[in-house]
C-alpha positions in Angstrom: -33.5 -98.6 2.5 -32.2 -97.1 5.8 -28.5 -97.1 4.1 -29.8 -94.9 1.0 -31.8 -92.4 3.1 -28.7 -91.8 5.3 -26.7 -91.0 2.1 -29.6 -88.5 0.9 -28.9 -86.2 3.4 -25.2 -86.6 3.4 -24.9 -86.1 -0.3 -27.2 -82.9 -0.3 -25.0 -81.3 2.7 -21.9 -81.9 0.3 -23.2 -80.4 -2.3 -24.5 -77.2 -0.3 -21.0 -77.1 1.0 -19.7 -76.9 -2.9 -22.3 -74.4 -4.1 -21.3 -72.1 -0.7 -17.7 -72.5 -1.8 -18.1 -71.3 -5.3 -20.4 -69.0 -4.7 -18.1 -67.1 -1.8 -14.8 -67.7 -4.2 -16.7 -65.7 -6.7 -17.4 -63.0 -4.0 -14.3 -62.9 -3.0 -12.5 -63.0 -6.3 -14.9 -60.3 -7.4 -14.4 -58.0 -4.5 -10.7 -58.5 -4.8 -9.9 -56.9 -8.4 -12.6 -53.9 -7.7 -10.8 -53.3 -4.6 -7.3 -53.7 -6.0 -8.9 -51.5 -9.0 -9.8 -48.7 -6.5 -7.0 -49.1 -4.6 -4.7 -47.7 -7.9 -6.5 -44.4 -7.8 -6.8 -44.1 -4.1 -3.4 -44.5 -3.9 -3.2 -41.5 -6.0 -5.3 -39.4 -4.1 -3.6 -39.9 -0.7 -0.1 -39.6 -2.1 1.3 -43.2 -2.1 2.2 -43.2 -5.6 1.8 -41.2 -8.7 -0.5 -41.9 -11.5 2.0 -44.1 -13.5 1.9 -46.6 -11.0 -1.6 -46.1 -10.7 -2.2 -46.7 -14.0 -0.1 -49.9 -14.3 -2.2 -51.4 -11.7 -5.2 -51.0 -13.6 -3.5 -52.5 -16.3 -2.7 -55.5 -14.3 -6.5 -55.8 -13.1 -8.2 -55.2 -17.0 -5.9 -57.9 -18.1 -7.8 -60.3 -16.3 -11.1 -58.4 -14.7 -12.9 -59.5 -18.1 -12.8 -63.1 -18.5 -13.3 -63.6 -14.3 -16.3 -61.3 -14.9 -17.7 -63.7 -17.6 -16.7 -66.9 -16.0 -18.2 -65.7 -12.8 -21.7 -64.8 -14.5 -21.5 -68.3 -15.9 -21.2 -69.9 -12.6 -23.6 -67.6 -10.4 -26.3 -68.6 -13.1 -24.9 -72.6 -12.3 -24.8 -71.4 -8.4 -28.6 -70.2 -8.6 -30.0 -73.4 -10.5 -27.6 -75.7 -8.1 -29.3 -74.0 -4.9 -32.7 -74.2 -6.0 -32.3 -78.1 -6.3 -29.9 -78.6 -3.5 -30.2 -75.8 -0.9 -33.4 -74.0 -1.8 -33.3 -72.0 1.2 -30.5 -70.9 1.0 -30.7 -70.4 -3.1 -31.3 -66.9 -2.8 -28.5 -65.8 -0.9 -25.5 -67.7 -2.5 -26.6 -66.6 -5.6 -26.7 -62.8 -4.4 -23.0 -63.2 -3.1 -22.2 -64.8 -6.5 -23.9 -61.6 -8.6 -22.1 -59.4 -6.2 -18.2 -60.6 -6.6 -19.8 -60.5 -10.5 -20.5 -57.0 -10.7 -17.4 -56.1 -9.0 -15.5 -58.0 -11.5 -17.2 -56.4 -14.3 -16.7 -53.1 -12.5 -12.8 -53.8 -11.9 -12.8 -54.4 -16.2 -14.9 -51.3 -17.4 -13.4 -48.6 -15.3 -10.4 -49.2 -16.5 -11.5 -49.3 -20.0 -12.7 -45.4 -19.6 -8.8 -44.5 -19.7 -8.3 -46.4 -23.3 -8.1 -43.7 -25.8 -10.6 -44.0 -28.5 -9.4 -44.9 -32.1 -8.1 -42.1 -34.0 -7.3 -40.3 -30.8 -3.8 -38.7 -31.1 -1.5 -39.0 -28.0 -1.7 -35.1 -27.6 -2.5 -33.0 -24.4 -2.9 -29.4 -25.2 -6.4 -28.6 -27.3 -7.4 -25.1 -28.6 -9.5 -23.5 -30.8 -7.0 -21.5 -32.1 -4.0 -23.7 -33.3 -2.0 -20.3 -35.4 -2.5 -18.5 -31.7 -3.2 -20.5 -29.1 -4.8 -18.6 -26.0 -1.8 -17.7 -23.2 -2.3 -18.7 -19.4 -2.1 -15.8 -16.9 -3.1 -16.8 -13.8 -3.1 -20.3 -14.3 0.6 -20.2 -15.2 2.5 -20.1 -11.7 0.6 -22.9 -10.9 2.2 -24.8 -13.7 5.4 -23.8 -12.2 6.7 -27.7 -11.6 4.2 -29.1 -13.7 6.0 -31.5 -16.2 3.5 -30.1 -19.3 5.1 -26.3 -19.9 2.4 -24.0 -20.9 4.2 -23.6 -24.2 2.1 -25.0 -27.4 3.8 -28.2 -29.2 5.6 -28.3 -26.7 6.0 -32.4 -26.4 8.5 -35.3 -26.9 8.4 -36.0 -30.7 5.5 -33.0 -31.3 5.9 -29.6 -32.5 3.3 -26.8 -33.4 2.7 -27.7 -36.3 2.3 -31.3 -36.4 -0.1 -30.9 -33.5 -2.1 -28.5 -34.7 -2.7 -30.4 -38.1 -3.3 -34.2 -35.5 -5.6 -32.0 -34.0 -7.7 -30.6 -36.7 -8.0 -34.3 -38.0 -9.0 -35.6 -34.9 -11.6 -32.9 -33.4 -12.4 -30.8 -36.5 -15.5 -29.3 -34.1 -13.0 -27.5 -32.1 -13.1 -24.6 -33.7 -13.6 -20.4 -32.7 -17.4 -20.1 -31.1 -18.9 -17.0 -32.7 -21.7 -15.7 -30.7 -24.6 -12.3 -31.7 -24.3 -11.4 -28.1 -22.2 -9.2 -26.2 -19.1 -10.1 -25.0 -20.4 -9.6 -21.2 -23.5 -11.6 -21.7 -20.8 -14.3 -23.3 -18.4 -14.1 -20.5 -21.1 -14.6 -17.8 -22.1 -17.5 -19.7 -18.9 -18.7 -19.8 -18.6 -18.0 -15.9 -22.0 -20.1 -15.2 -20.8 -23.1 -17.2 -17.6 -22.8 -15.1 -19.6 -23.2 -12.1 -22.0 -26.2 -13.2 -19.0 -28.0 -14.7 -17.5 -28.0 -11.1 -14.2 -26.3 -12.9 -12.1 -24.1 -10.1 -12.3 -20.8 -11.4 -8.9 -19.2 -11.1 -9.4 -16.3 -12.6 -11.5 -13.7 -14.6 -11.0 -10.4 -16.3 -13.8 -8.7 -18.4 -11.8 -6.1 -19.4 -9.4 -8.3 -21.3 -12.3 -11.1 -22.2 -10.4 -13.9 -20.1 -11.3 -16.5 -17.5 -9.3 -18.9 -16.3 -10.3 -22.6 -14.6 -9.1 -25.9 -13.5 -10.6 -28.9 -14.1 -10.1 -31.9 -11.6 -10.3 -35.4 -12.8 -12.1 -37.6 -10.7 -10.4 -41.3 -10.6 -6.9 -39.9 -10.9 -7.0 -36.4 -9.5 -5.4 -35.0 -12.9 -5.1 -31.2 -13.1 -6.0 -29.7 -16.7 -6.5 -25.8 -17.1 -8.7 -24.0 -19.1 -8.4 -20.6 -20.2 -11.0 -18.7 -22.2 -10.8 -15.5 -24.3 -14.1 -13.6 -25.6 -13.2 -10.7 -27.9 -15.7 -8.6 -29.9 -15.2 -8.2 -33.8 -17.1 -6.6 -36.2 -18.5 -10.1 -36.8 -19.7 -10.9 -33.7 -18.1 -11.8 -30.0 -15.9 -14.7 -31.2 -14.4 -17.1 -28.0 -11.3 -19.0 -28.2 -10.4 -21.9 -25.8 -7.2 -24.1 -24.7 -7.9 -26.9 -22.4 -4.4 -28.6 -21.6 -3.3 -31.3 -19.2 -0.3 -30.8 -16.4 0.5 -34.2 -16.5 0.9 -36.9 -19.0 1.6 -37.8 -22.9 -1.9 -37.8 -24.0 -5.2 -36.7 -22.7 -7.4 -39.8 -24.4 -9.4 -37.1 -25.6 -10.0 -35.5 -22.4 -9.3 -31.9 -23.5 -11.3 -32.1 -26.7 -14.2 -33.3 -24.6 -13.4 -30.4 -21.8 -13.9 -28.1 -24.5 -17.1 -29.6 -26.2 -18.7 -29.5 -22.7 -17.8 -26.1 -22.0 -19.6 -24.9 -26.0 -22.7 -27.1 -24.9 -23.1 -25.3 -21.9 -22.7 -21.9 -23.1 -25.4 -22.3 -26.3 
C-alpha cells in the first residue's frame, strides 16, 4: 500500500510537468510566428528592409501559421481537460498560456491572408473613374519623383491603356463618374471632409479647378497610394472623377478600387 501511494504523487508531478511543457511550447510557438509576423512589417517601417522582403516573410509564416494554429487549439482543449484531472489548480493558467500562443498563431495566419488578392482581382495598381481620361496629378506628382509607379496610365510591365482599362471595368464595374444635384463647392467640401475622416494626407486643393489631391498611408506596410479628385459642373449635374494609384508595387489586391469605393460612401 505504502509503495502505490508513493507513486501517486510521483506520477501526478510528471504529468503536471508534461501538461506545463506543452502548454508553454504552445505559448511559445505561438508567440514566435506573430512576432516573426510583425516583425516583417516593422522592419518596413523603420527602414531595415523594403516591403518585398517584408512580404516574403509573411509568406514564410502563412505557410505554416495555419496548421500550428489548429494543432495548437487541439492541444490547449487536451491541456485544459489534462489540468483539470492532474493539476486542477493550476488548470486555469496552463490552459490560458495555451489559448494565448493559439491566438497568436491564428493571428500570424490571417494577417497575412489580408494581402491575398481576392479572386478575379487583376494584378493592376492605377484605378479611375475615367479610364478614356484618367484624372492628371499636380501636386501629388513631385512626390512621385523616384517612385517606381510613373504617374502615367498603363503604364506597367506587360499592361497598356487599354488592356487595363477594359481588366478594370470587368473587375470593378462600380467605379464609375459620381454625378451629384449639388454644387460643385458643396461637392468639393464633401470631398474635403471625407479626406479628413479617411485619415488621407491632404496634399492639395483648388476650387477653382475642382481638384484635391491626398495620400493615403497603408497601415501594416506603410504603402503610399495618391488620390486625386476632380469635381466639374455640366449641364447635367456636378460630375466627380477619381484615380487612386499605388507608388509601389505590381498590383494593389484591390486596394485602389476599395480607396475609391470608400471615398463615394463617404461623400453620399
Amino acid at each position: 500500500m505504502n509503495a502505490t501511494s508513493d507513486n501517486q504523487p510521483t506520477s501526478a508531478t510528471t504529468g503536471s510537468k508534461a501538461i506545463t511543457a506543452v502548454a508553454l511550447l504552445i505559448l511559445v510557438a505561438g508567440l514566435g510566428l506573430g512576432a516573426y509576423a510583425l516583425f516583417a512589417s516593422l522592419g518596413v517601417w523603420f527602414g531595415m528592409w523594403d516591403f518585398r522582403t517584408g512580404f516574403n516573410m509573411l509568406r514564410t509564416v502563412n505557410a505554416s501559421a495555419d496548421w500550428v494554429a489548429w494543432i495548437s487549439l487541439a492541444l490547449t482543449i487536451g491541456v485544459f481537460v489534462a489540468a483539470r484531472r492532474i493539476a486542477p489548480a493550476s488548470a486555469q493558467r496552463l490552459a490560458t498560456y495555451a489559448a494565448i500562443g493559439t491566438v497568436a498563431a491564428a493571428l500570424a495566419y490571417v494577417v497575412p491572408e489580408t494581402y491575398r488578392a481576392p479572386e478575379g482581382t487583376p494584378p493592376i495598381h492605377d484605378i479611375t473613374t475615367d479610364t478614356d481620361n484618367p484624372p492628371q496629378f499636380v501636386a501629388v506628382a513631385p512626390l512621385r519623383a523616384n517612385a517606381p509607379n510613373s504617374v502615367i496610365y498603363g503604364d506597367q510591365a506587360n499592361w497598356d491603356a487599354t488592356k487595363m482599362a477594359a481588366a478594370q471595368k470587368e473587375a470593378y464595374p462600380e467605379i464609375v463618374p459620381q454625378v451629384f444635384t449639388e454644387s460643385k463647392e458643396e461637392v468639393f467640401n464633401r470631398v474635403l471632409t471625407a479626406v479628413d475622416t479617411l485619415g488621407w494626407e491632404l496634399v492639395d486643393q483648388n476650387l477653382a479647378e475642382g481638384r484635391i489631391e491626398a495620400t493615403d498611408t497603408t497601415f501594416w506596410f506603410r504603402f503610399k497610394d495618391d488620390v486625386i479628385v476632380l469635381i466639374t459642373e455640366t449641364p447635367n449635374g456636378t460630375v466627380l472623377n477619381a484615380r487612386s494609384k499605388s507608388r509601389v508595387g505590381s498590383s494593389d489586391i484591390g486596394k485602389n478600387a476599395a480607396r475609391l469605393r470608400g471615398l463615394f460612401a463617404e461623400i453620399r
